[in-house]
N, C-alpha and C positions, 0 to 999 in steps of 0.2 A: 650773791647771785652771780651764777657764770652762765657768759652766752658762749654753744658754743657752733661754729663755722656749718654752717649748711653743708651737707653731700648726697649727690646723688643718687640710687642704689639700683633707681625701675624706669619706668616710663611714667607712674605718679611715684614724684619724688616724695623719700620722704627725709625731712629736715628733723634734725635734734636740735632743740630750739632754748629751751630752757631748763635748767637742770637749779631748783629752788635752794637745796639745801642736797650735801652728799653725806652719807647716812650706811652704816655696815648692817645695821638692822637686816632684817628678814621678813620680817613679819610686821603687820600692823600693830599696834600697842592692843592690849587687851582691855574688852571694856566687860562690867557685867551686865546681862537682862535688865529690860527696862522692870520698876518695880510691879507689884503683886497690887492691883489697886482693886477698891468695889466700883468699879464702874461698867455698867452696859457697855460702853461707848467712848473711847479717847480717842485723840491723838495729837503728838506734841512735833511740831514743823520748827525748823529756823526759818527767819522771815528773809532773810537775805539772799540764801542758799534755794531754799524751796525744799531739802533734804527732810525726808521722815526722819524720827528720833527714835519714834516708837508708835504704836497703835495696836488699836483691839477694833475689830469689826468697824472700822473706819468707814466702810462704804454701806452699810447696812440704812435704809431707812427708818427713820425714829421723827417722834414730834418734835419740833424746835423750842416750845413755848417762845419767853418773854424775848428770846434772843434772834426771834425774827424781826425785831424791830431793828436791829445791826443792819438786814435790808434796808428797812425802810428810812433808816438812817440815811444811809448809801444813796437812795433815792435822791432826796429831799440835798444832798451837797451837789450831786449833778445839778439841779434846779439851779442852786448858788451860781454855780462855776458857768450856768449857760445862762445868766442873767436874767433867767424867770422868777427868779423868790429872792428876798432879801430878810435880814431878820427884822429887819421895822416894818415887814406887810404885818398888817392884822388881821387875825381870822376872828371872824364868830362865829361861837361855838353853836354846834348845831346839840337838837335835844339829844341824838344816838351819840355822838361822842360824850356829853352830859351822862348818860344811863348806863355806862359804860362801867363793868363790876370789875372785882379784880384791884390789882394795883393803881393808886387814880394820881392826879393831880389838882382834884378836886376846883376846877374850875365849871361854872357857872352857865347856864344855857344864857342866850343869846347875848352875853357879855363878847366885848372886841379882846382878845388876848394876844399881845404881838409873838412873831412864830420864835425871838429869840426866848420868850422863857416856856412857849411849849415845847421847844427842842431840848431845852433845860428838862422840863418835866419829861420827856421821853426818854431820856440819854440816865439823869443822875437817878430820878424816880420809877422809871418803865411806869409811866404814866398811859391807860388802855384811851383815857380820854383823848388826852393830848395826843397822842396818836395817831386818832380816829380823824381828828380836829384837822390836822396838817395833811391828812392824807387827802379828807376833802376838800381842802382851802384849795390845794396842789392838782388835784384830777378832776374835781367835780364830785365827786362819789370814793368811799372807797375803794369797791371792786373795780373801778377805772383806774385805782391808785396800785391797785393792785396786779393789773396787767401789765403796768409799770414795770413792780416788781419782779416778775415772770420773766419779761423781755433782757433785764439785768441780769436776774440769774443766768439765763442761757447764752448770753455772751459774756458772762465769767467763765462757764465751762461749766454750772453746777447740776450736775447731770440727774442726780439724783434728789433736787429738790425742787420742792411746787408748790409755792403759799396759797392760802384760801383766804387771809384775809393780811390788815398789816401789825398784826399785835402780837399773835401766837396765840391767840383763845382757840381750844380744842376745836378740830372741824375735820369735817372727812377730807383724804386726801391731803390736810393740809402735814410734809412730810420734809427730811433735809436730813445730810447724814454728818459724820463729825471732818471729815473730809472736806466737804462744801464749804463748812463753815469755817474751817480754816481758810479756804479758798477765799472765803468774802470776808474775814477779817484781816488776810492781808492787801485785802484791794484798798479798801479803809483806809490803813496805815499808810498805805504806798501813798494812794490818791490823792486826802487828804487831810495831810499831816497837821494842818492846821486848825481845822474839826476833831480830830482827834485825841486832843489837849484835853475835851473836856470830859473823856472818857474817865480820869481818873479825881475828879472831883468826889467828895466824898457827899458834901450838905448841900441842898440846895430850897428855900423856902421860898413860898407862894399863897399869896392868901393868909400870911399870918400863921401857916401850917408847917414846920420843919419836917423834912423828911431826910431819910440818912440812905446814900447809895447801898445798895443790897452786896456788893463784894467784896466782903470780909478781906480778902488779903490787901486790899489797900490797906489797909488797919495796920495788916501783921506781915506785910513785903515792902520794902521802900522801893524796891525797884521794879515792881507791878505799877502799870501804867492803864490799868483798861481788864477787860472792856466790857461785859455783857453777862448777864444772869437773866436766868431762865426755872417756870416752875410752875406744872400742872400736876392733878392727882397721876392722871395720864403717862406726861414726860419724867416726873421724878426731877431732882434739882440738878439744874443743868449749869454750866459756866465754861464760856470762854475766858482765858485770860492771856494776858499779855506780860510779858518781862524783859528790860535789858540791862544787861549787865556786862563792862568790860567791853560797850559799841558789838555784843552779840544780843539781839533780839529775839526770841521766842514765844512759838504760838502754841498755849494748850486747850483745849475742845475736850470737857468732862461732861457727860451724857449719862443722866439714869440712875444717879446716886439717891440714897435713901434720905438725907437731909443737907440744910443749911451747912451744917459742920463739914460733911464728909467730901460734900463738893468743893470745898475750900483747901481740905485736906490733903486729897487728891490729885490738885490741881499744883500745890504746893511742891507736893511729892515729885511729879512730872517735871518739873520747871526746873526744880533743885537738881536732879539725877541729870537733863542736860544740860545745865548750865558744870556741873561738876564732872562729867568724860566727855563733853566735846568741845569742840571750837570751833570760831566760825574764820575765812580768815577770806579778805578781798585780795585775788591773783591779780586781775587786769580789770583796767578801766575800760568803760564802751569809749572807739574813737582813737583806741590808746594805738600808732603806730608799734606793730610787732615784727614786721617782713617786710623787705622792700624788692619786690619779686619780679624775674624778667615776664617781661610783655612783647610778645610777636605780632608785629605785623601794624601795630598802633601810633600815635604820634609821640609818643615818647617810650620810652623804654623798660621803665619801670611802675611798677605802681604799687601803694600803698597797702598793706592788709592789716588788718584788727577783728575786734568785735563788735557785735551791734548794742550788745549789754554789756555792764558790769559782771563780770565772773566770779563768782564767790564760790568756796566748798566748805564744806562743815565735815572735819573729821575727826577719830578720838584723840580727845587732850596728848598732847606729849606727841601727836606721832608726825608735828608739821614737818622735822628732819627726813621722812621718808620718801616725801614729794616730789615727783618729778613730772615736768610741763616736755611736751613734746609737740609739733608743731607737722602737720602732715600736708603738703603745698602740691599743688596741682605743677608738673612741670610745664606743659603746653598750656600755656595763657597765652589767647590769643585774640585781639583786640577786632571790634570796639565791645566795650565794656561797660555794664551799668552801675554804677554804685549799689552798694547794700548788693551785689551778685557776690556767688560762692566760690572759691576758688581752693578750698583745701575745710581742713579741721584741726581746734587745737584740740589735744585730749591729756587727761591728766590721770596719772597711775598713782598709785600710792602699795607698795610694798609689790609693785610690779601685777596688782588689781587695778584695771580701769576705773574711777571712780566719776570720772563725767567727760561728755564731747559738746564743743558749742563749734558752730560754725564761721570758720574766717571767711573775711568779706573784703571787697575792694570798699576803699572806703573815700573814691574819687572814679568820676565817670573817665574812660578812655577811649578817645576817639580813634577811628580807624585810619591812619598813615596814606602818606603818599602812595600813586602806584611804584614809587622807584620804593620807596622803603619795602610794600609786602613783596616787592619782586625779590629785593636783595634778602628779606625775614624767612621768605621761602626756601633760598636756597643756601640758606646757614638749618633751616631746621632740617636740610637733607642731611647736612653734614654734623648735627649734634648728637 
């Protein structure tokens, strides 16, 4: 890694800041098309990055089925982390979550069942009872559990989705696209990593009844972790899955396939093709000192800049020598100053293609200076 010396050139300065790796290359490394699948609906994200891989009609609306419970998952750990629900409350089960068709967990009308092994039954079994069960323990009612829902989607960003109940049983309106759904399956991971462990359980028995989680590639990927299957006459067999391999994590969303096998296969396919032409690779930590940039007019001199996040890019295998970080700083900083305030951009190219920009930040408040300092700040910035 070479740093090299800041200079001048405008009035916003702009700094060459980091140069990752020097590289006579030209061109980005070549990759091919993402593969030829059956699916209505993909698309495969790095989790880190946030980078498409690949997609087909990713923003389209389509039924979610089984894999709206990934919601109502999502729900039900908020509850945890704001110390409303714990897994040793107990629900009783009311008679609509009991009559409950579909995949069950075959639990008992007005039996107490504690909500760790209905999250069990919802998560390994896509349990419709167990479900129903927690959604009313949690709200009162379902559809109150379900506004829930609503109110979570749209401060994920999920724009294009709007549940009707918290199972995925067919219902007008009830719609989500494969986009979303990658959006909430990495909220999950990110959120709570610790809930999300039990994604990749495979068996889990209740009442004497074994049931086997419904996605196949636990079986036949060691490095699938998660998460969710889905599957109405309607939806056709749906699956999210999850993958990491080599500390790269990836997210695929298979939407519309014709069975059990192909959504597996599909899903397979996707994971494989990114995990084999790209890479994921952490540039800068959030917090990470990058610039230590004059300041006018303030009580000290300088101040600190970085980022507010982790910076990550995901780009084709082979081509991290062609990288180059450049660092674009606001000349005229001029104090007082608030933390997390803007002050320039790092932007990173790759074969002289911009391939992302995050905003650099003071990453310390700076107070406004003597009058003798901005008098003397003033008349140095006549003369800079």
């Amino acid at each position: 890694m070479k740093i090299l010396k800041a200079t001048p050139v405008s009035l916003f300065t702009v700094f060459t800041f980091l140069v990752l790796f020097v590289s006579t290359a030209s061109a980005a490394v070549p990759i091919p098309a993402p593969p030829q699948v059956s699916a209505k609906n993909f698309i495969l994200v790095d989790a880190h990055s946030g980078h498409v891989l690949a997609e087909k009609e990713a923003d389209v609306q389509v039924e979610p089925a089984s894999i709206t419970k990934l919601m109502t998952s999502y729900v039900i750990y908020h509850e945890f982390a704001q110390g409303r629900l714990s897994m040793e409350d107990m629900v009783t089960i009311s008679e609509k979550a009991w009559r409950m068709g579909g995949s069950r967990m075959y639990v008992e009308v007005d039996k107490q069942v504690s909500v760790h092994d209905l999250m069990k039954g919802l998560i390994i079994q896509s349990g419709n009872d167990a479900t129903v069960a927690l959604a009313e323990h949690v709200a009162g009612s379902e559809q109150a559990f379900v506004d829930l829902m609503n109110q979570y989607a749209s401060k994920l960003g999920m724009s294009n989705t709007y549940f009707a109940n918290s199972t995925g049983w067919p219902a007008e309106g009830h719609l989500t696209s494969a986009r979303d759904i990658a959006t909430l399956a990495l909220a999950v991971i990110q959120e709570f990593p610790e809930h999300y462990a039990w994604y990749k359980e495979k068996v889990f028995t209740y009442n004497n009844i074994k049931q086997y989680n419904r996605n196949k590639l636990l079986w036949s990927d060691a490095s699938v972790d998660g998460i969710k299957t889905g599957h109405t006459e309607s939806a056709g067999y749906c699956l999210v899955s999850s993958a990491v391999r080599s500390d790269m994590r990836l997210i695929a969303v298979v939407l519309g396939t014709e069975s059990e096998k192909a959504r597996a296969s599909v899903s397979q396919s996707l994971l494989n093709y990114g995990f084999r032409f790209f890479e994921t690779h952490k540039l800068y930590a959030a917090g990470e000192i990058l610039n230590r940039s004059r300041v006018w007019k303030g009580d000290t001199e300088k101040v600190s800049l970085g980022l507010i996040e982790d910076l990550y890019i995901t780009i084709p295998r082979g081509s991290y020598g062609q990288l180059e970080a450049v660092m674009d700083v606001d000349a005229n900083i001029v104090a007082p100053l608030d933390k997390g305030s803007q002050h320039g951009a790092v932007r990173v190219t790759l074969a002289e293609e911009e391939m992302l920009k995050a905003p650099l930040v003071a990453l310390e408040s700076i107070n406004e200076g003597s009058i003798f300092q901005i008098a003397k700040d003033h008349i140095l910035q006549l003369f800079n």
